[in-house]
N, CA, C and O of each residue as an XYZ file, in Angstrom:
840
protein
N     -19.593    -37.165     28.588
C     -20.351    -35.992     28.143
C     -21.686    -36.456     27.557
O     -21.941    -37.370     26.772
N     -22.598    -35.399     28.276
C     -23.917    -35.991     27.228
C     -24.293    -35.669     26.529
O     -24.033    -34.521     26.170
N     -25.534    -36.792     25.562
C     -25.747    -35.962     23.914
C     -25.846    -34.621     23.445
O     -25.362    -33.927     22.551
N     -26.988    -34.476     24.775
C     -27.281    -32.722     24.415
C     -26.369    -32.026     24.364
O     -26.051    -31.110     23.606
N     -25.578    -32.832     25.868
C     -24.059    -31.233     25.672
C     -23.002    -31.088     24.234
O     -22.548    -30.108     23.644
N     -22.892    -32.415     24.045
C     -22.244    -32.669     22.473
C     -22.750    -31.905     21.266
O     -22.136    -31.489     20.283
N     -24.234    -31.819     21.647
C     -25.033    -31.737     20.259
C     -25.184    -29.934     20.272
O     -25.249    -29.212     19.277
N     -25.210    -29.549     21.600
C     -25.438    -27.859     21.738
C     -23.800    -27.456     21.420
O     -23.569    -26.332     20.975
N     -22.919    -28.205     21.610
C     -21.316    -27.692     21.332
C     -21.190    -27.754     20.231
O     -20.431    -26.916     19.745
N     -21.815    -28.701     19.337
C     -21.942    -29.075     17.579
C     -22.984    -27.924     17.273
O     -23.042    -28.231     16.082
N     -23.583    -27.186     17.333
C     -24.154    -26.111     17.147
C     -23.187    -25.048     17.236
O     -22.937    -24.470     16.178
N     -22.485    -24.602     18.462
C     -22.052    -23.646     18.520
C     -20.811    -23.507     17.850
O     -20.297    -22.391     17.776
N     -20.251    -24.528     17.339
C     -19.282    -24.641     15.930
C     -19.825    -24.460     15.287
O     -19.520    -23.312     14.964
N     -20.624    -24.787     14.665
C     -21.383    -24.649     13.525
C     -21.788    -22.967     13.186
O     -21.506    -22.320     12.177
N     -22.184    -22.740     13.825
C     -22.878    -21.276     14.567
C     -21.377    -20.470     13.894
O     -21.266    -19.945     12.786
N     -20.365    -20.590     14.947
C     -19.505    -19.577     14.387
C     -18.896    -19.827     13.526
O     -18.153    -18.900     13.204
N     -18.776    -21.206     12.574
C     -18.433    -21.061     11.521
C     -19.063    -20.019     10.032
O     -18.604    -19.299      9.145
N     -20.594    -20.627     10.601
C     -21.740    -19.642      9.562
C     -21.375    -18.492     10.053
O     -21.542    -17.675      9.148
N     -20.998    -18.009     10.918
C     -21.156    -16.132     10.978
C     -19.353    -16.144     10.795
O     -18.868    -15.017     10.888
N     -18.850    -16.713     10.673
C     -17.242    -16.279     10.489
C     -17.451    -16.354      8.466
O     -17.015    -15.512      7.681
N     -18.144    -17.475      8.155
C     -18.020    -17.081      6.556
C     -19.380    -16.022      6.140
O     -19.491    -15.365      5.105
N     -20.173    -16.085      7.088
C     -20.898    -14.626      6.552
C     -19.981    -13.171      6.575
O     -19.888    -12.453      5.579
N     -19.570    -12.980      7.396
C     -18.165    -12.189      7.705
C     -17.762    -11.852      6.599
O     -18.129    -10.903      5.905
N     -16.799    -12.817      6.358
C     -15.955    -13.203      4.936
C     -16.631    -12.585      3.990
O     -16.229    -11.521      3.520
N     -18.020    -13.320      3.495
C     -18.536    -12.425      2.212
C     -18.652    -11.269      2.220
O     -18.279    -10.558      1.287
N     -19.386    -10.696      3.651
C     -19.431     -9.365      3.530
C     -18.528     -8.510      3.084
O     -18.629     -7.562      2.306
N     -17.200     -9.169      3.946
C     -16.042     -8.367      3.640
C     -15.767     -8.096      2.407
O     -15.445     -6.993      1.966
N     -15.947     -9.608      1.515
C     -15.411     -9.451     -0.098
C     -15.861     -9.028     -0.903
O     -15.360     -8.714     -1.983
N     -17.372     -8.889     -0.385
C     -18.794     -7.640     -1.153
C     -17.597     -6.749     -1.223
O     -16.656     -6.923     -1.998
N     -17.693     -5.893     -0.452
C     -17.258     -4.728      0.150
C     -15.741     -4.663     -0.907
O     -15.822     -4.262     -2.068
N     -14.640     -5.041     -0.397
C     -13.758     -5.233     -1.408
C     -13.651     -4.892     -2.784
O     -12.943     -4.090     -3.392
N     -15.029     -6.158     -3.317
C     -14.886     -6.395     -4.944
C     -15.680     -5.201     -5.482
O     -15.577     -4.890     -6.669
N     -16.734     -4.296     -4.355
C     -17.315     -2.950     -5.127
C     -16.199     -1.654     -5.390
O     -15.954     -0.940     -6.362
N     -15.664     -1.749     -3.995
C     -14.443     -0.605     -3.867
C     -13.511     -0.938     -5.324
O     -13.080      0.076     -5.872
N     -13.269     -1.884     -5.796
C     -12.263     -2.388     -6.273
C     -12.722     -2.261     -7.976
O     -11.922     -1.989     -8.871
N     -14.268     -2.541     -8.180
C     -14.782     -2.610     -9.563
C     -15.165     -0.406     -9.424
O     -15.074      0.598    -10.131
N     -15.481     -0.710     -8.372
C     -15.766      0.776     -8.940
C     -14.678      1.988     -9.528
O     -14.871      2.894    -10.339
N     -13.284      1.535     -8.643
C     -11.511      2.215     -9.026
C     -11.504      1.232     -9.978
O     -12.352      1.927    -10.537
N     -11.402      0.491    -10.555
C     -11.436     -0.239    -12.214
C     -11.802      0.971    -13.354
O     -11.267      1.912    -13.940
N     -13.028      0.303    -13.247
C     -14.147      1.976    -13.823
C     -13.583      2.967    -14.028
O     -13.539      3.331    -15.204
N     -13.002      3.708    -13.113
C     -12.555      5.032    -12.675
C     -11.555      5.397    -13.765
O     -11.564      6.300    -14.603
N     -10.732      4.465    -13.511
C      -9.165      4.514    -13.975
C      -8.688      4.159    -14.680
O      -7.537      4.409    -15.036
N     -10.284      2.670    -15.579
C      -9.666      2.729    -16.238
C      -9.087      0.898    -17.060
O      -8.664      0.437    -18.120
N      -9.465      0.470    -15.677
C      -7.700     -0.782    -15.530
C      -8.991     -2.257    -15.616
O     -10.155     -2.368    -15.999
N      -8.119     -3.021    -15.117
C      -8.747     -4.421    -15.346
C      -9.102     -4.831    -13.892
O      -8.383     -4.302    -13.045
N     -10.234     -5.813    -13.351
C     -10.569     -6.523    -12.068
C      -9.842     -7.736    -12.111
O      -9.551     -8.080    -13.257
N      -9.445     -8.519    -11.163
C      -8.985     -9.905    -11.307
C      -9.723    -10.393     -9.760
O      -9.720     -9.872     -8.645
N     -10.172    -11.314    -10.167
C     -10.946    -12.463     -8.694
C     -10.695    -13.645     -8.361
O     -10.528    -14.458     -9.271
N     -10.639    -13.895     -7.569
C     -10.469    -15.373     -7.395
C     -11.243    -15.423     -6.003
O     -11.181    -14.626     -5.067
N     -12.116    -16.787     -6.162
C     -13.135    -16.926     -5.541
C     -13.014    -18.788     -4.693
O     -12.390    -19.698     -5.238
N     -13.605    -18.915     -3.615
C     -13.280    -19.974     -3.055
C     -15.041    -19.915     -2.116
O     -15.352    -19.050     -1.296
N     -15.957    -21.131     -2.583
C     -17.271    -21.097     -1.766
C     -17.443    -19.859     -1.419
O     -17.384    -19.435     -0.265
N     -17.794    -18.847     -3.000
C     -18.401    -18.130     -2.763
C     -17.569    -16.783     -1.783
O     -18.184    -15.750     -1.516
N     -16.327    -16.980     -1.397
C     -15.422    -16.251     -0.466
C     -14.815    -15.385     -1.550
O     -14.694    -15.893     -2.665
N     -14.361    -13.951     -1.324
C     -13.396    -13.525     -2.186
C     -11.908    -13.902     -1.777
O     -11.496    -13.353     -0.755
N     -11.095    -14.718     -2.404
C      -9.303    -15.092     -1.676
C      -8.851    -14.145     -2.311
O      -8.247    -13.465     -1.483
N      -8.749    -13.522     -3.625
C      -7.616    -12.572     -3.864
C      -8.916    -11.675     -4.722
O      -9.875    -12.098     -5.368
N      -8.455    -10.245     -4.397
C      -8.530     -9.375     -5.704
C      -8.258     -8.319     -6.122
O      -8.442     -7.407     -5.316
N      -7.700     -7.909     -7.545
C      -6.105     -6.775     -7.484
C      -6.966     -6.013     -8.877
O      -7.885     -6.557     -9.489
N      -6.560     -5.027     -9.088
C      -6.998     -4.085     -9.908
C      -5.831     -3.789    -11.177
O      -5.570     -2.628    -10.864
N      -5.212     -3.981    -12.039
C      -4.249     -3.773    -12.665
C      -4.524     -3.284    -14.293
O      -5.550     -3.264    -14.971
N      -2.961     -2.862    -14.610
C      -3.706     -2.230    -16.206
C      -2.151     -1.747    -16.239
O      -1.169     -2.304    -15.746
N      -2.260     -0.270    -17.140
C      -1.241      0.802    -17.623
C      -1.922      2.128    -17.392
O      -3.149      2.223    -17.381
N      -0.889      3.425    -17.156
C      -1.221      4.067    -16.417
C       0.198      5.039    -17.181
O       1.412      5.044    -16.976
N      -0.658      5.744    -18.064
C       1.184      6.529    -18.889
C       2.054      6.041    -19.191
O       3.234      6.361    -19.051
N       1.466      4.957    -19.780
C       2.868      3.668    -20.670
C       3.289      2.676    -19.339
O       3.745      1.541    -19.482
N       3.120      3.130    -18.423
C       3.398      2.015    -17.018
C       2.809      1.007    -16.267
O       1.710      1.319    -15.807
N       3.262     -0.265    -15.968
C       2.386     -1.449    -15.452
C       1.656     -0.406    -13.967
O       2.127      0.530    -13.320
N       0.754     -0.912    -13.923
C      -0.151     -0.439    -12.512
C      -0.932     -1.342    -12.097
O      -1.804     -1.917    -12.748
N      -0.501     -1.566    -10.476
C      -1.414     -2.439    -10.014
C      -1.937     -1.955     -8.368
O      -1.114     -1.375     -7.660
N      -3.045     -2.178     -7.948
C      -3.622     -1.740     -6.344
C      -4.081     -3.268     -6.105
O      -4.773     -3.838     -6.948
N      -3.701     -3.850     -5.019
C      -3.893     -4.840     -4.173
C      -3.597     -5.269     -2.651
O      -3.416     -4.262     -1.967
N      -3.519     -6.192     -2.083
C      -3.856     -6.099     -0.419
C      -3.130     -7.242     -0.445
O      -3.029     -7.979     -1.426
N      -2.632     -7.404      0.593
C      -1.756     -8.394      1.320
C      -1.450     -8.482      2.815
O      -1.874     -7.752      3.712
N      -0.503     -9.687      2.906
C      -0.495     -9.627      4.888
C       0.353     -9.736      5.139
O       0.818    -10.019      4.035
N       1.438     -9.778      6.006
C       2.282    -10.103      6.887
C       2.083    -10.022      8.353
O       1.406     -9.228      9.005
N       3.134    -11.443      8.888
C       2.875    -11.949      9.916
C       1.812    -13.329     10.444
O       1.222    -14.049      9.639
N       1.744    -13.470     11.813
C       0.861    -14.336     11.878
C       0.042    -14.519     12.822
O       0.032    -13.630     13.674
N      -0.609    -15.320     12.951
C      -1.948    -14.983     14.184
C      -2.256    -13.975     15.052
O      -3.366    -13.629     14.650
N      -1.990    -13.300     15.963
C      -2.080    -11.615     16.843
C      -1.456    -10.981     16.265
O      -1.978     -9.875     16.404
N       0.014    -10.789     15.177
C       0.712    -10.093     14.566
C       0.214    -10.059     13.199
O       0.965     -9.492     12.405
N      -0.852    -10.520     12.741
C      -0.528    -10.634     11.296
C      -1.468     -9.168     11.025
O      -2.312     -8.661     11.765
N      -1.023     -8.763      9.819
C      -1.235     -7.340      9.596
C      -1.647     -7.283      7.993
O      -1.021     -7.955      7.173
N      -2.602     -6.543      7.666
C      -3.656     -6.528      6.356
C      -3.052     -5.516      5.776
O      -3.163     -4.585      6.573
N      -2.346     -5.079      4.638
C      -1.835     -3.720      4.089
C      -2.499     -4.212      2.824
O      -2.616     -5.331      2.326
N      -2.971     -2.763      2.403
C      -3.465     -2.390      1.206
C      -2.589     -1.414      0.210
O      -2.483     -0.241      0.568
N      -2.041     -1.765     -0.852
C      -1.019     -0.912     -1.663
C      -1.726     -0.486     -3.324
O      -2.739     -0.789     -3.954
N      -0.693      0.255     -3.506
C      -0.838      0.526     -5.195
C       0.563      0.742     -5.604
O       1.353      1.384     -4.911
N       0.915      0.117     -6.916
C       2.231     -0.068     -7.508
C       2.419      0.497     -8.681
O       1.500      0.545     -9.498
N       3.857      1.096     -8.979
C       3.788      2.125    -10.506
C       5.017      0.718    -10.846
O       4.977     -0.160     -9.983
N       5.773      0.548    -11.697
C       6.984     -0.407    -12.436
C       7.180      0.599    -13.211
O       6.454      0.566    -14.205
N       8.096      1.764    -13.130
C       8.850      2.477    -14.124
C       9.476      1.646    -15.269
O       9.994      0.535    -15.149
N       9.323      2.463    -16.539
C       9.560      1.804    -17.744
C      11.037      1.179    -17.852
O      11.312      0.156    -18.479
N      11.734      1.797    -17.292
C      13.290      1.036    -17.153
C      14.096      1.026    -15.862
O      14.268      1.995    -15.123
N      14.533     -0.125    -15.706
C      15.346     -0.192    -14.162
C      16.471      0.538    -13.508
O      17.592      0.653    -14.002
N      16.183      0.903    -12.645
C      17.012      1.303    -12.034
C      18.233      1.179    -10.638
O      17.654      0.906     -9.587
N      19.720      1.329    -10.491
C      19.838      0.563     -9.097
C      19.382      1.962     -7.766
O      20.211      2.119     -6.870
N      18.063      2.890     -7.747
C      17.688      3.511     -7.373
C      16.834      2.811     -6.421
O      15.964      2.075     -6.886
N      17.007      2.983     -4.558
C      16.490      2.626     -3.658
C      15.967      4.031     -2.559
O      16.570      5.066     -2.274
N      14.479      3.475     -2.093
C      14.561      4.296     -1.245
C      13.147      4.327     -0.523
O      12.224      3.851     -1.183
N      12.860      4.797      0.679
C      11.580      4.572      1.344
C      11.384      6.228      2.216
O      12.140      7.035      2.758
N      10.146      6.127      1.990
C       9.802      7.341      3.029
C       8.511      7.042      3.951
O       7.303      6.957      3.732
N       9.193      6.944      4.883
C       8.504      6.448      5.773
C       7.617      8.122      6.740
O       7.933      9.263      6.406
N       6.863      7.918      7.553
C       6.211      8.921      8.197
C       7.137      9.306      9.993
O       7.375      8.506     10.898
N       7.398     10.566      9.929
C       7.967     10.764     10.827
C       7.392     10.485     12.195
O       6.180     10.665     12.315
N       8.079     10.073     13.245
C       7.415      9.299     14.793
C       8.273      8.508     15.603
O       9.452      8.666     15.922
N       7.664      7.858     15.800
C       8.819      7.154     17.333
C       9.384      6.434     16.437
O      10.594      6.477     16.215
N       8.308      5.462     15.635
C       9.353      4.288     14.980
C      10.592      4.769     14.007
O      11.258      3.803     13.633
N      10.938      5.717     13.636
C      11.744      6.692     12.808
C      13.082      7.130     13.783
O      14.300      7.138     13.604
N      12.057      7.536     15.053
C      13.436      8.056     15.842
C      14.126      6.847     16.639
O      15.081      7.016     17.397
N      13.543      5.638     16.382
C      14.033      4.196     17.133
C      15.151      3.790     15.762
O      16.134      3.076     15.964
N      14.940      4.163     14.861
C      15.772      3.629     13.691
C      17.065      4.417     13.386
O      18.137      3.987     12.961
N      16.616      5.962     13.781
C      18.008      6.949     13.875
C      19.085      6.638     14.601
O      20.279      6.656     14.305
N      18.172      6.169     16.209
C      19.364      5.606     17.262
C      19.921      4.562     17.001
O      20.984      4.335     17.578
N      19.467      3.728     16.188
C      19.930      2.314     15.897
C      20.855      2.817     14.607
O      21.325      1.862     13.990
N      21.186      4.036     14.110
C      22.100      4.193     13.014
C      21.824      4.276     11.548
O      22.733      4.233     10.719
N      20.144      4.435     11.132
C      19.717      4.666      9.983
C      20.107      6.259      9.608
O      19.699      7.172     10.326
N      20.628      6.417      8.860
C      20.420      7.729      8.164
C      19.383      8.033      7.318
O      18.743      7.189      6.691
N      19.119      9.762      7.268
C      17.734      9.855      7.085
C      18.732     10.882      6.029
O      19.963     10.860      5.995
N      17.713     11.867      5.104
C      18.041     12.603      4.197
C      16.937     13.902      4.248
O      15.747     13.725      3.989
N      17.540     15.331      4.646
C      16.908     16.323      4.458
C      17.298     17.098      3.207
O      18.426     17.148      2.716
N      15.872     17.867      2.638
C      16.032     18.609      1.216
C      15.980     20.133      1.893
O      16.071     20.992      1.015
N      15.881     20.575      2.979
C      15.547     22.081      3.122
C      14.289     22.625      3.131
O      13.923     23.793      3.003
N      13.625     21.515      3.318
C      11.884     21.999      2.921
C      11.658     21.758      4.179
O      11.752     20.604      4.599
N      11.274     22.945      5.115
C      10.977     22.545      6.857
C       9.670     21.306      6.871
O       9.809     20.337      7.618
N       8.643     21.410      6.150
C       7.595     21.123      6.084
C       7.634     19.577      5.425
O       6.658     18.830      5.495
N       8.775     19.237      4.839
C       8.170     17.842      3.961
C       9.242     17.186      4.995
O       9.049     16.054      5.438
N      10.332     17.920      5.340
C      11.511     17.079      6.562
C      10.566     16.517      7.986
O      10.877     15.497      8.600
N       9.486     17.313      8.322
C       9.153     17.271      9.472
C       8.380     15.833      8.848
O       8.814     14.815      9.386
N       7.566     15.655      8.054
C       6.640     14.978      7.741
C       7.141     13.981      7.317
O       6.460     12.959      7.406
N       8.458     13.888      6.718
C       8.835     12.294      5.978
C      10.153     12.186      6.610
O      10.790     13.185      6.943
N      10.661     10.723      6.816
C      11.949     10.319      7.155
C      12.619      9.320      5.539
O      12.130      8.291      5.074
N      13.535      9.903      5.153
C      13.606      9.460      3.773
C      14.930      9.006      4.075
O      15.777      9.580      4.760
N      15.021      7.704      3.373
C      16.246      6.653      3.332
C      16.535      6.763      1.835
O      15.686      7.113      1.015
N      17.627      6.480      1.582
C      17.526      5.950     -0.157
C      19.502      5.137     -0.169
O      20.040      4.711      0.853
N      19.992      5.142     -1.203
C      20.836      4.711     -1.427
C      22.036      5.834     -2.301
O      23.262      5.944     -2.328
N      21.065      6.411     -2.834
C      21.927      7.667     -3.599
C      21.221      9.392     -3.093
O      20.445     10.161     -3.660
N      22.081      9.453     -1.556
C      21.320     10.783     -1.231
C      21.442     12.008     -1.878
O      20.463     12.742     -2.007
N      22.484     12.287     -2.274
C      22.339     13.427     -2.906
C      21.474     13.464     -4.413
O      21.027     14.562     -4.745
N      21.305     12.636     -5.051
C      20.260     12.153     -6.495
C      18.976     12.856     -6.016
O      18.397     13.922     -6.227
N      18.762     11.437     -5.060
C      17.230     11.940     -4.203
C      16.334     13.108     -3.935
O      15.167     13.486     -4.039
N      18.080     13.635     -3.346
C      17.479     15.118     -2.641
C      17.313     16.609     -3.513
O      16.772     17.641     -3.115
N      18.119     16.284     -5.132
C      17.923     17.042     -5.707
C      16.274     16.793     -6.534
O      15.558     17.755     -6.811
N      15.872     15.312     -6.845
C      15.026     14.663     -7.665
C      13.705     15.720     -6.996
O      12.976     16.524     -7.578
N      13.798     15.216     -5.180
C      12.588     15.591     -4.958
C      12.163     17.001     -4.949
O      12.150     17.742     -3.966
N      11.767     17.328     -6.330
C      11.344     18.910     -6.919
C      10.486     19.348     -6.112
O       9.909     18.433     -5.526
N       9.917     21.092     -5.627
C       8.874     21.050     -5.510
C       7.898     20.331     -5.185
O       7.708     19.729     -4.128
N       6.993     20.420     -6.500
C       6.134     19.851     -7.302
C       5.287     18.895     -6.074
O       4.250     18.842     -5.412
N       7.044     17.975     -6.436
C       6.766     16.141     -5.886
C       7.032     16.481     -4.254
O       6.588     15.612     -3.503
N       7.659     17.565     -3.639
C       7.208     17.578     -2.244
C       6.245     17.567     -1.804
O       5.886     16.838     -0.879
N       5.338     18.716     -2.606
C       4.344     19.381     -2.183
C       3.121     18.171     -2.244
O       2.460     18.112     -1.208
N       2.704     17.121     -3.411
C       2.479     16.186     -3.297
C       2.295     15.020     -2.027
O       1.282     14.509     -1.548
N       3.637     14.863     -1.742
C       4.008     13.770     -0.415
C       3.505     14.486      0.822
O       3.186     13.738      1.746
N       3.373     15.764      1.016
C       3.270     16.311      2.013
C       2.004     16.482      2.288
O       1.611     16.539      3.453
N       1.030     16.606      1.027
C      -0.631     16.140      0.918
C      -0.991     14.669      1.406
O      -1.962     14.505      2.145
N      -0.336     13.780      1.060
C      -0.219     13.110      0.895
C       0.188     12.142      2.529
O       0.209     10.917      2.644
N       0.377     12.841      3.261
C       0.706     13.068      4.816
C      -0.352     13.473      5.351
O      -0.745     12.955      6.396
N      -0.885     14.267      4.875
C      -1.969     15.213      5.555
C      -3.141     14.265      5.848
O      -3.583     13.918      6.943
N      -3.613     13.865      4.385
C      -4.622     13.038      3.952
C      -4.656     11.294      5.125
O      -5.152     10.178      4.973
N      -3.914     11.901      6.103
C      -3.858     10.538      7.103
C      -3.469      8.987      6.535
O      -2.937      8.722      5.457
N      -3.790      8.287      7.323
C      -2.887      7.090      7.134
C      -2.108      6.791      7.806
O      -1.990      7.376      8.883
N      -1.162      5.640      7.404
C      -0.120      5.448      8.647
C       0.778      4.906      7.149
O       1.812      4.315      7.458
N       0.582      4.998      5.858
C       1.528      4.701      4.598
C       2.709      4.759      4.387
O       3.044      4.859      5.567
N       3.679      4.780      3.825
C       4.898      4.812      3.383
C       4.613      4.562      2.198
O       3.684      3.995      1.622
N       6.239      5.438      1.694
C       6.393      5.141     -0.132
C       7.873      4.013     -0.310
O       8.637      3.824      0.636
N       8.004      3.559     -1.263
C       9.277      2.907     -1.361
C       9.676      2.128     -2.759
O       8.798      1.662     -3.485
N      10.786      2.050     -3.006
C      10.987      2.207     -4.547
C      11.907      0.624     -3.924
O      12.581      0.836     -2.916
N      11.934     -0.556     -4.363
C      12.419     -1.796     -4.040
C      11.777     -2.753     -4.881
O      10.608     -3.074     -5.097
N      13.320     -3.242     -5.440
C      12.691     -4.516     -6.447
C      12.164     -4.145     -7.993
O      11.497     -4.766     -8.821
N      12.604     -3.221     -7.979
C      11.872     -2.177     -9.747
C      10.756     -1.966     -9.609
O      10.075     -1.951    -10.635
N      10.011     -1.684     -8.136
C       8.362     -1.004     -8.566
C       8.283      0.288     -7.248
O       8.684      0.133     -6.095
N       7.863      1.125     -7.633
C       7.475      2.143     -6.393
C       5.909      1.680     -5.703
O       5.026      0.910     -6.082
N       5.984      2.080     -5.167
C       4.914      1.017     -4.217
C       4.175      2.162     -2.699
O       4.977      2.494     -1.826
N       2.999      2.532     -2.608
C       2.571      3.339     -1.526
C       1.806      1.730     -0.844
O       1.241      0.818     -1.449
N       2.080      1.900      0.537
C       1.333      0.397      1.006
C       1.146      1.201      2.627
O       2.086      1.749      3.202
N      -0.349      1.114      3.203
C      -0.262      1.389      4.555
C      -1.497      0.190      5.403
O      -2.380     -0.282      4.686
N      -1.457     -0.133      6.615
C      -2.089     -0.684      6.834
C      -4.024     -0.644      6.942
O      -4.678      0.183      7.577
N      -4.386     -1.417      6.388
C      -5.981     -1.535      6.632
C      -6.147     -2.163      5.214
O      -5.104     -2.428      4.616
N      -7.592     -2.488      4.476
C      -8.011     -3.251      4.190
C      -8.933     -2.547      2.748
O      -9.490     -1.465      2.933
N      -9.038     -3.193      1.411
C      -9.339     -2.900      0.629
C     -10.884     -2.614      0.394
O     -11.384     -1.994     -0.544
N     -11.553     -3.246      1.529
C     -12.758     -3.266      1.493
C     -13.230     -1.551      2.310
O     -14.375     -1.110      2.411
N     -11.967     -0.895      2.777
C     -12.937      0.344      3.577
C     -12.201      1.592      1.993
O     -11.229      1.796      1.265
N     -13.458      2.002      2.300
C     -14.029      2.965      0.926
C     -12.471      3.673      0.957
O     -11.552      3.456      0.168
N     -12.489      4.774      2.370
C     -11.576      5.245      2.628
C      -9.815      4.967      2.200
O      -9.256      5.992      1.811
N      -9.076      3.897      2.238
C      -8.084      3.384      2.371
C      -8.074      3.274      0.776
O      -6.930      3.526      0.396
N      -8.884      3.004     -0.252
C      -9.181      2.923     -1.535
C      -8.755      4.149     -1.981
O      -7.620      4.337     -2.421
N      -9.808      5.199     -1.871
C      -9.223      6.240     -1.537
C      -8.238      7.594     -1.830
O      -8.204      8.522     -2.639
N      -7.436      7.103     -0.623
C      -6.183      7.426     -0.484
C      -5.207      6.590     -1.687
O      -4.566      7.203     -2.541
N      -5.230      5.338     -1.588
C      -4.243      4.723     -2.467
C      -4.621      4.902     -4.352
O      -3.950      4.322     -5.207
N      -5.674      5.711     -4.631
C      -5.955      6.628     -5.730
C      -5.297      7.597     -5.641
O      -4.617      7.933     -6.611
N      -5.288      8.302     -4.532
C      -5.207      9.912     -4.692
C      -3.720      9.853     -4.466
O      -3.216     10.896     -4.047
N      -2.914      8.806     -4.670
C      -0.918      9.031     -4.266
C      -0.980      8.548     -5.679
O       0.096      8.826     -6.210
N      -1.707      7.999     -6.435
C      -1.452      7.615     -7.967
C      -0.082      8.792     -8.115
O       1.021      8.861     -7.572
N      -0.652      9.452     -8.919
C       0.294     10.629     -9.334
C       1.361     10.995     -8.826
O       2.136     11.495     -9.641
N       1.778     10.934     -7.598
C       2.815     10.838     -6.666
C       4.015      9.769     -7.069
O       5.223      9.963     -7.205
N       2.930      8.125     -7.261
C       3.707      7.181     -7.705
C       4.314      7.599     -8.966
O       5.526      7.404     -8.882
N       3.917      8.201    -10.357
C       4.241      8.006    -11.227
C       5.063      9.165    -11.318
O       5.904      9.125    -12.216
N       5.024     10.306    -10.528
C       6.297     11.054    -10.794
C       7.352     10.573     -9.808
O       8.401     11.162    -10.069
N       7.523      9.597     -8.603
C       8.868      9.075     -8.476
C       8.446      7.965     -9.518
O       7.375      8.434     -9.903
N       8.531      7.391     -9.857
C       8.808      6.371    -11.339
C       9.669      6.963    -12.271
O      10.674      6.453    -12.767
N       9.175      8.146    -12.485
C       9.970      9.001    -13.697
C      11.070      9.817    -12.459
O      11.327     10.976    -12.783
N      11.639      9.413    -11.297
C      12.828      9.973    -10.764
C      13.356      8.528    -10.848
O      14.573      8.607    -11.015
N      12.980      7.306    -10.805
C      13.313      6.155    -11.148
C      13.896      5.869    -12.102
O      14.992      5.309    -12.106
N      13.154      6.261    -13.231
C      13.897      6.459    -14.673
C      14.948      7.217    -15.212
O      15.603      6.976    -16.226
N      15.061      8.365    -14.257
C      16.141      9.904    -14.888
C      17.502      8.959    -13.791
O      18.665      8.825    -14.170
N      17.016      8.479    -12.586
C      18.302      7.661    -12.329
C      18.768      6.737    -12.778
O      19.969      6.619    -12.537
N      18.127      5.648    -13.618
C      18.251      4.681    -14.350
C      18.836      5.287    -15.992
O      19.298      4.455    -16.773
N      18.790      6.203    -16.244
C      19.147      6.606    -17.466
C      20.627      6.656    -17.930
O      21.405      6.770    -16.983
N      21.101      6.610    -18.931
C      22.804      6.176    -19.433
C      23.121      7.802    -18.990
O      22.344      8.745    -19.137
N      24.407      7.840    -18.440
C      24.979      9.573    -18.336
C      25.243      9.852    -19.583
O      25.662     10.968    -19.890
């Protein structure tokens, strides 16, 4: 191989390395404003962590009606599969052995029915059509979810996304895919706040001594 060709291929590494970490910053601009500006908002604390100038992590956390609260981004999977979800987390004040997910009604829902998941209806045509709800204590569940907190989830549907809710591990948790840096996805994972913290407190009335 000759110099030039070596030396124009050593460029064009070079090349997309500089525009793969220009990338990067942009992205973490983007991120750390969405992220300081819902701080602000709400209230809570920024946390950063920084690598040449790159943003690697950054989560928004605090209390939120006596409750830990945190909004942050994460991945699963790996190279063509790996997948960017952006969440926000309530930790109800006391534990509970209360499980449960509501996922958005669709194929992947009706692939899980045939495979033998049970789902849980409350009588509400409108929040059944819209959510496929699992839990561990169905009848609790189905009385818990008041009104109120339907009418909520079912906004909360509307308002797009591809999200789920889910109560696992002692924290309720809204997490859907995309990325902390689009205004939008920010957002949304504000506007289910309130959602989170009234299942927290169905977290708690199940966790409570009879």
């Amino acid at each position: 191989m000759a110099i030039a060709e070596v030396i124009v291929i050593g460029i064009l590494i070079l090349g997309s390395v500089a525009i793969g970490w220009w990338i990067g910053v942009a992205a973490g601009r983007r991120s750390l404003a969405n992220l300081t500006a819902l701080a602000d908002r709400l209230g809570l604390e920024l946390a950063v962590s920084k690598f040449l100038n790159l943003v690697t992590r950054a989560s928004v956390h605090g209390a939120v009606q006596g409750r830990p609260v945190r909004f942050w981004s994460y991945t699963t999977g790996s190279g063509k599969s790996q997948q960017t979800w952006a969440a926000v987390g309530v930790t109800p004040r006391q534990a509970s052995g209360l499980e449960f997910r509501l996922s958005r009604q669709g194929f992947a829902t009706k692939v899980q029915e045939f495979f033998g998941s049970k789902e849980i209806t409350v009588g509400d045509a409108e929040f059944d059509r819209a959510w496929f709800v699992r839990t561990n204590r169905p009848e609790f569940l189905a009385a818990a979810l008041v009104p109120e907190i339907r009418a909520k989830l079912v906004a909360a549907h509307r308002a797009g996304g591809d999200g789920s809710f889910r109560l696992e591990r002692g924290e309720v948790v809204y997490a859907e895919r995309g990325s902390v840096g689009s205004a939008r996805v920010v957002a949304r994972l504000e506007a289910v706040l309130p959602v989170l913290l009234d299942l927290a407190d169905v977290a708690e009335v199940a966790g409570a001594p009879a």
